[in-house]
N, C-alpha and C positions, 0 to 999 in steps of 0.2 A: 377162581384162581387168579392171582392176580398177574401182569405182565412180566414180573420178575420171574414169580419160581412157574410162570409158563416157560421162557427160554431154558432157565435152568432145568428143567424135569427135560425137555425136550433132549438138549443137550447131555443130561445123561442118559437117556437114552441111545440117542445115538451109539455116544461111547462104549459102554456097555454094550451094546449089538456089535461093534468092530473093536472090542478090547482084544479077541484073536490076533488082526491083524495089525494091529495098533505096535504091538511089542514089536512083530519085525519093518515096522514103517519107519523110511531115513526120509530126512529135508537136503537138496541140495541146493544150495547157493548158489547158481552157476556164473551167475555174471553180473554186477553192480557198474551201472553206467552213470559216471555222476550227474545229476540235474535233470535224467532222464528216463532209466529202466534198471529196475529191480527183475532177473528173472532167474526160475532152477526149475526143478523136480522135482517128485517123490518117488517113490520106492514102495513096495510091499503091501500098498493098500488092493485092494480088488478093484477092477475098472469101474464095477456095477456101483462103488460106494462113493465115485468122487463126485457127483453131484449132493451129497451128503457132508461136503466139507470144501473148506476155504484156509485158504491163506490171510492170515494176519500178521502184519511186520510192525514192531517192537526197535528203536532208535534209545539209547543211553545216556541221558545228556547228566542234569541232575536229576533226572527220575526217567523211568520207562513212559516212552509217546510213540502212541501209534502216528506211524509215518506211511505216506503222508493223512494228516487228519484234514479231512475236508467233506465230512459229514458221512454218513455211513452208507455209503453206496461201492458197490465194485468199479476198482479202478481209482479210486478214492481215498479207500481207509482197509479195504482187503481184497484179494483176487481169489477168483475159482479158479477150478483146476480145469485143465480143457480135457479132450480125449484122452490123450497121450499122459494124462496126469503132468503136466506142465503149469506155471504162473509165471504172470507177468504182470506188473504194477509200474505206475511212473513213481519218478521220484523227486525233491525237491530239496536245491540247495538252501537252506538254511543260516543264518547268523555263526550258530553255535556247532560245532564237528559232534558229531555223533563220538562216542567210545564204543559201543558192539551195536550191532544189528541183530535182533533176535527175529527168523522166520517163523512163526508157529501157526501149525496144522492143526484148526478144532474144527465141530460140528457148523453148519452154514447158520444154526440156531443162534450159537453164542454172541451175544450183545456186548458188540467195537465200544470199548471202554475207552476214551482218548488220552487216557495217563492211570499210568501204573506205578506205585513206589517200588514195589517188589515184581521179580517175575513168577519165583514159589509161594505159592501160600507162607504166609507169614503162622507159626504157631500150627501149621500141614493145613489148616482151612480159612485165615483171613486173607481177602485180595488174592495178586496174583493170578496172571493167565495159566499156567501150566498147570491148574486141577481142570481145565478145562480141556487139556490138548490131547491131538493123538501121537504127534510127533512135534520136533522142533528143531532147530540148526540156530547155533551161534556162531556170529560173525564178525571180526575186525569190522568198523566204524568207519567215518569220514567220506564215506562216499566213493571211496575209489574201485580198482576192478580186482576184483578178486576172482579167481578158477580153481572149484574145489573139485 
């Protein structure tokens, strides 16, 4: 099997194993610090499962970029969830304003793609993080503070 459809089999698996909880999982956005911290919660997943899943944030500029990219490590390019189901990522001011911020909640499997043209599958299966996710939150851009 090769490294590809190893994360992807993984990844769905996972999904599939928390597709239950997956329908009632929310992303909160709770606070965007410019130049500095990305953080919120989740909702409805089971405690036992968050080690089973990460945070990855999505930035809009002319196409979807994982923010910040700086190589695929936590803290980096995506955050775990702690006990509490909580994240927290730093952030980085940029040349260019972001237009939304997308959080999205996939398996800890799924391989930090650093640009995305779409967020949905293009045609329901080309590209696109969200055949991957269990949850997601969109968000106004630029970096500033938002409390949802």
């Amino acid at each position: 099997m090769t490294a590809l459809a190893s994360w992807k089999s993984e990844t769905r698996a996972v999904l599939k194993e928390y597709a239950y909880a997956c329908d009632d999982t929310q992303v909160f956005v709770d606070q965007i610090i410019r130049n500095e911290t990305i953080s919120g919660h989740i909702t409805g997943l089971p405690a036992e499962a968050y080690d089973k899943f990460k945070m990855v944030f999505y930035v809009k500029t002319n196409h979807w970029y994982v923010h910040p990219f700086e190589g695929d490590t936590e803290g980096s390019s995506f955050a775990n969830l702690n006990v509490n189901g909580e994240f927290k990522i730093k952030t980085v001011l940029r040349q260019v304003a972001s237009k939304r911020l997308a959080a999205v909640l996939v398996p800890r499997s799924y391989k930090v793609v650093s640009q995305r043209w779409f967020l949905k599958p293009f045609l329901g299966i080309f590209g696109g993080i969200l055949k991957y996710e269990c949850a997601h939150k969109l968000v106004d851009g630029n970096g500033d503070f938002f409390t949802n």
